[in-house]
PyMOL commands that place a pseudoatom at each C-alpha (Angstrom):
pseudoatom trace, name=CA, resn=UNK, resi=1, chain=A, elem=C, hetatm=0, pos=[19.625, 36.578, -26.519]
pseudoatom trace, name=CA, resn=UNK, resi=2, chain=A, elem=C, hetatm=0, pos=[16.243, 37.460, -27.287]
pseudoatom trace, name=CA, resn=UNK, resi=3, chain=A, elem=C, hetatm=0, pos=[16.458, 35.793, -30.472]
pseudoatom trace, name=CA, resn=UNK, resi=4, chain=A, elem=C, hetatm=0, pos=[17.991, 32.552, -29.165]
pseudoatom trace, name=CA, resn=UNK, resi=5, chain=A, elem=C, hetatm=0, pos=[14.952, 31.970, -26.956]
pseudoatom trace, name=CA, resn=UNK, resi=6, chain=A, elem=C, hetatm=0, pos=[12.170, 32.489, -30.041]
pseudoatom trace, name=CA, resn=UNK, resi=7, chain=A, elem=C, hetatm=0, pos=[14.123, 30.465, -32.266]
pseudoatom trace, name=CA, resn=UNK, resi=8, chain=A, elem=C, hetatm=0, pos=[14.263, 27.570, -29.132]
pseudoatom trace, name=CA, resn=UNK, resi=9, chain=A, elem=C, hetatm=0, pos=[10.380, 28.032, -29.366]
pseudoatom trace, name=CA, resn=UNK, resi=10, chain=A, elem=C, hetatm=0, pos=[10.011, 28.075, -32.680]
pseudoatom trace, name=CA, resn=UNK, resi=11, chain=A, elem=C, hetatm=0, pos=[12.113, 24.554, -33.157]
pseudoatom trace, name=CA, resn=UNK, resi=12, chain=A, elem=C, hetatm=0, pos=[10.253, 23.137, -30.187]
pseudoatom trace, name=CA, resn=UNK, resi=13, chain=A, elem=C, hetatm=0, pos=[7.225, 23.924, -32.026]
pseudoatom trace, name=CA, resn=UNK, resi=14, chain=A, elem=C, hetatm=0, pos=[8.487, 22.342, -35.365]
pseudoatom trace, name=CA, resn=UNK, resi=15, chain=A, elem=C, hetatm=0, pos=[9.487, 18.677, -33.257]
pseudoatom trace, name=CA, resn=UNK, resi=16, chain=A, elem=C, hetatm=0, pos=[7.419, 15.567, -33.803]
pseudoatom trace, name=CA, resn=UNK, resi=17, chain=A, elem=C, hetatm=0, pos=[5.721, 13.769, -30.932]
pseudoatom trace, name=CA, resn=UNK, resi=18, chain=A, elem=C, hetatm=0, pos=[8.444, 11.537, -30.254]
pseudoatom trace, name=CA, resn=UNK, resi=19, chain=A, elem=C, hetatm=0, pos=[11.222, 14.192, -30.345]
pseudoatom trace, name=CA, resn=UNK, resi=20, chain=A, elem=C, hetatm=0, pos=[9.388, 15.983, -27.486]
pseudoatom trace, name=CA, resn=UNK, resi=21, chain=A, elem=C, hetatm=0, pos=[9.169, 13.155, -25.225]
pseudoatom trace, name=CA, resn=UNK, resi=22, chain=A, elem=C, hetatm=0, pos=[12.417, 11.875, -25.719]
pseudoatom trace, name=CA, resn=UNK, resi=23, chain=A, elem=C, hetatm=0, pos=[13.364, 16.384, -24.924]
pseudoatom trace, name=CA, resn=UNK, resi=24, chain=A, elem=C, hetatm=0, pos=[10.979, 15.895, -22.058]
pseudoatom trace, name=CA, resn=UNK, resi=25, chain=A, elem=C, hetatm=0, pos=[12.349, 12.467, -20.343]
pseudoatom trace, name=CA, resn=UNK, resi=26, chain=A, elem=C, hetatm=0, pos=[16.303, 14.099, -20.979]
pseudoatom trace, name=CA, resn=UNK, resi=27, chain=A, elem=C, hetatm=0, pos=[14.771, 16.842, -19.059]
pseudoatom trace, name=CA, resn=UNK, resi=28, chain=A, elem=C, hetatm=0, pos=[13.066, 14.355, -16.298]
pseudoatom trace, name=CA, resn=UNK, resi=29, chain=A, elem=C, hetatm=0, pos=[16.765, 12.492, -16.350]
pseudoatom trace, name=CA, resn=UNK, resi=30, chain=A, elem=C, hetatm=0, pos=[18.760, 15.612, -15.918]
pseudoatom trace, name=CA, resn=UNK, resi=31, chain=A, elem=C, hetatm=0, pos=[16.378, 16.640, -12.846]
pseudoatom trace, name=CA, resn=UNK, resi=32, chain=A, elem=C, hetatm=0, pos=[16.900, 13.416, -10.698]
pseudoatom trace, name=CA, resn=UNK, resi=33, chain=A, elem=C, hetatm=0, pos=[20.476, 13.328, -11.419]
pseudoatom trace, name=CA, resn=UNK, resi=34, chain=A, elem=C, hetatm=0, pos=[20.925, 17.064, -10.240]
pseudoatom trace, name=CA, resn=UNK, resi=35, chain=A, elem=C, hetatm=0, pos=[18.386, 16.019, -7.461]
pseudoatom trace, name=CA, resn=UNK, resi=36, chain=A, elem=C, hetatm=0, pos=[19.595, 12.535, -6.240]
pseudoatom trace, name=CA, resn=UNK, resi=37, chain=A, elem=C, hetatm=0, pos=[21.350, 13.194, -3.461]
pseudoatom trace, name=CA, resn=UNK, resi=38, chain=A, elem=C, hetatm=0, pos=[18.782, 15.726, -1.515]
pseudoatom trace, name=CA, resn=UNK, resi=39, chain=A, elem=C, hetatm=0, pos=[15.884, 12.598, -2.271]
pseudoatom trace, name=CA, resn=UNK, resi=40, chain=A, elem=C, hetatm=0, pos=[18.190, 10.140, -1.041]
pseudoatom trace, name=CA, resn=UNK, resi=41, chain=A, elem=C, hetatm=0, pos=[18.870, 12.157, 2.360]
pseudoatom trace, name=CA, resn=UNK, resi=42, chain=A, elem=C, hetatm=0, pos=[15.249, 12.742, 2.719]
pseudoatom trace, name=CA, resn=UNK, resi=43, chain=A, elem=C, hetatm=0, pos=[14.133, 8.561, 1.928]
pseudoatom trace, name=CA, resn=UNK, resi=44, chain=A, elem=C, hetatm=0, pos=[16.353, 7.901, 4.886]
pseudoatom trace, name=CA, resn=UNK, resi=45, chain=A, elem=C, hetatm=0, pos=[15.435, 10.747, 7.367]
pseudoatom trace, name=CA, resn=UNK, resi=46, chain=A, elem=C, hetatm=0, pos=[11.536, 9.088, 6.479]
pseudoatom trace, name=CA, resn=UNK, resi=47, chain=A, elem=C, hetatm=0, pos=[13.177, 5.844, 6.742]
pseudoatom trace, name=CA, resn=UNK, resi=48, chain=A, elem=C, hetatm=0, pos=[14.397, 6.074, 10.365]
pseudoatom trace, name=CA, resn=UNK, resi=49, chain=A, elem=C, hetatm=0, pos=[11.651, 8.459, 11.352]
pseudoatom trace, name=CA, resn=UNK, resi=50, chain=A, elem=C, hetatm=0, pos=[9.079, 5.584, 10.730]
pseudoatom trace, name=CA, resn=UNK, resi=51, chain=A, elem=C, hetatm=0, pos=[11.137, 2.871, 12.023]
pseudoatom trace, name=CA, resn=UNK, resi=52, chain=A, elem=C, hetatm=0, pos=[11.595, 4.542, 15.512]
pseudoatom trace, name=CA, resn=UNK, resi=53, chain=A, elem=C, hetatm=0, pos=[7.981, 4.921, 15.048]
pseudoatom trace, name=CA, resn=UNK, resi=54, chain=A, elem=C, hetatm=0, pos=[7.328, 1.270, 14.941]
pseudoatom trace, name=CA, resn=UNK, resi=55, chain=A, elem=C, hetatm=0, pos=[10.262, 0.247, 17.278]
pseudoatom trace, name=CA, resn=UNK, resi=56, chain=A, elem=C, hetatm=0, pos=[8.476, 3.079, 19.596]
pseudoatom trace, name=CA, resn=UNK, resi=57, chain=A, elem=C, hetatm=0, pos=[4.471, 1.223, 19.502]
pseudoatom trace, name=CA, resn=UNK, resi=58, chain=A, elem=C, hetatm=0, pos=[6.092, -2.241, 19.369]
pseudoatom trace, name=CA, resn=UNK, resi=59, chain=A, elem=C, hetatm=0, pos=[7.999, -1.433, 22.979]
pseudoatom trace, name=CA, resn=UNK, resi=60, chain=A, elem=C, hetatm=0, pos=[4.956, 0.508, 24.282]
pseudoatom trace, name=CA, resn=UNK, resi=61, chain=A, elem=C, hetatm=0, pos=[2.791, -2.212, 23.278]
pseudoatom trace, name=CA, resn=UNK, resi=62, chain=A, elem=C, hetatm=0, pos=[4.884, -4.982, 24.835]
pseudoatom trace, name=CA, resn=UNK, resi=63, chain=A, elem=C, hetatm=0, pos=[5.669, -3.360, 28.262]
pseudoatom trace, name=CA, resn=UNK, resi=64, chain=A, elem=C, hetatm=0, pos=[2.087, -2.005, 28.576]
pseudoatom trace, name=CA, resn=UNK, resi=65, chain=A, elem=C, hetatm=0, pos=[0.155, -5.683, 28.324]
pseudoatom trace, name=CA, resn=UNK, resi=66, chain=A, elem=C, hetatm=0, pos=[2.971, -7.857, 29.731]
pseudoatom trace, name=CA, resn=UNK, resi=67, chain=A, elem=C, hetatm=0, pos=[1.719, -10.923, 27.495]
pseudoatom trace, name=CA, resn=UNK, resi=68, chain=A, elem=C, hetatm=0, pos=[3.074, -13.287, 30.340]
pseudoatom trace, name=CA, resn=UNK, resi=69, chain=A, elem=C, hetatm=0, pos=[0.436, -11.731, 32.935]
pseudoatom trace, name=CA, resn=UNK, resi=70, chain=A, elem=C, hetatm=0, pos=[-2.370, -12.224, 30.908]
pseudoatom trace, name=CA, resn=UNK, resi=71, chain=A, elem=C, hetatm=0, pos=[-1.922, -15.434, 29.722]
pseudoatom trace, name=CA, resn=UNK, resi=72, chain=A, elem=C, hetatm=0, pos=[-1.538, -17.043, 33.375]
pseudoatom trace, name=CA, resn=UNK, resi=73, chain=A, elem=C, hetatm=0, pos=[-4.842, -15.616, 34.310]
pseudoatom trace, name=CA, resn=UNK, resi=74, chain=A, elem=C, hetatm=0, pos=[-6.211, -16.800, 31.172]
pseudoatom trace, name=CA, resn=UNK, resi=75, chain=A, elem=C, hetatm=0, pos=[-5.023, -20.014, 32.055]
pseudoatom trace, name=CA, resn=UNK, resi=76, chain=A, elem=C, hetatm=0, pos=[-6.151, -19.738, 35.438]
pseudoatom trace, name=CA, resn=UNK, resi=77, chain=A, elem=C, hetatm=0, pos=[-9.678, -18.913, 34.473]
pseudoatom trace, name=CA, resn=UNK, resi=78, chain=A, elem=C, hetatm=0, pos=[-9.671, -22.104, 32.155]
pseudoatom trace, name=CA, resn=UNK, resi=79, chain=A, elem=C, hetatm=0, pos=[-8.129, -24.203, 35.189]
pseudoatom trace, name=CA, resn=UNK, resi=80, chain=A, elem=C, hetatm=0, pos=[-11.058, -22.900, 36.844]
pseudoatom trace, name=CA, resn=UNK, resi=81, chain=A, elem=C, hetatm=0, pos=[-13.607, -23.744, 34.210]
pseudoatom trace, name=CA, resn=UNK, resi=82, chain=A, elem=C, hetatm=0, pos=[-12.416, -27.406, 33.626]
pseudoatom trace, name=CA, resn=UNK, resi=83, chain=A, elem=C, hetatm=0, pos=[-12.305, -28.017, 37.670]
pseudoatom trace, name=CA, resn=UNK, resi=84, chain=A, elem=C, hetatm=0, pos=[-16.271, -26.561, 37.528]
pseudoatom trace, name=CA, resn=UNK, resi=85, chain=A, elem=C, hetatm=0, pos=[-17.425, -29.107, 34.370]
pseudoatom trace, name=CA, resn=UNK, resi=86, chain=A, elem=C, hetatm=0, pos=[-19.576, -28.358, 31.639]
pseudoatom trace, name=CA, resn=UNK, resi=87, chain=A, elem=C, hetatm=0, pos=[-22.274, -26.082, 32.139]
pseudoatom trace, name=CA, resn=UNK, resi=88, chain=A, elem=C, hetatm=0, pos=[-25.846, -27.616, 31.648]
pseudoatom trace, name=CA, resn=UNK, resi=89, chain=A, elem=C, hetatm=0, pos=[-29.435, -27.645, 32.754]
pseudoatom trace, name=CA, resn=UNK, resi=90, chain=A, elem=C, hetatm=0, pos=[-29.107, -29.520, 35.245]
pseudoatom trace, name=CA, resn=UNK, resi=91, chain=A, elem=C, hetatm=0, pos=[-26.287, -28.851, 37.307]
pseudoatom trace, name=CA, resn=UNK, resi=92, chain=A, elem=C, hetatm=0, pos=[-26.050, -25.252, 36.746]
for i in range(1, 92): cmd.bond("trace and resi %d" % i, "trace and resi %d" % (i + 1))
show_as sticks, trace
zoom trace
């Protein structure tokens, strides 16, 4: 067995440029397909994990300001500054 694994080296040693990368992308191609299924799993668990995330800050953020609230008292304080007029020199 010995044997097998210096003569491996040795022919590794002997292949041209191009043989290499074409060993080392069968060797990239073997790895995802042996992998696939454990990377998949783990896209989705990140998946969900950062779309409760944003469902999460989206709901905090809406029930938190209550956008209706705030835009009658902006709309209040406008009332207020239209009834009052323009502030100038003179009248202020």
């Amino acid at each position: 067995m010995a044997a097998e694994g210096v003569e491996e080296i040795a022919s590794k040693e002997q292949l041209t440029a191009a043989q290499k990368q074409l060993l080392r992308k069968r060797q990239d191609l073997d790895y995802w397909k042996k992998n696939a299924l454990k990377i998949r799993s783990r896209n989705r668990i990140t998946g969900l994990a950062i779309g409760a995330f944003v469902i999460g800050m989206f709901s905090y953020t809406i029930l938190s300001v209550k956008q209706e609230r705030i835009m009658e008292d902006i709309d209040n304080e406008a009332k207020i500054n239209y009834i009052r007029g323009p502030r100038t020199g003179t009248n202020s």
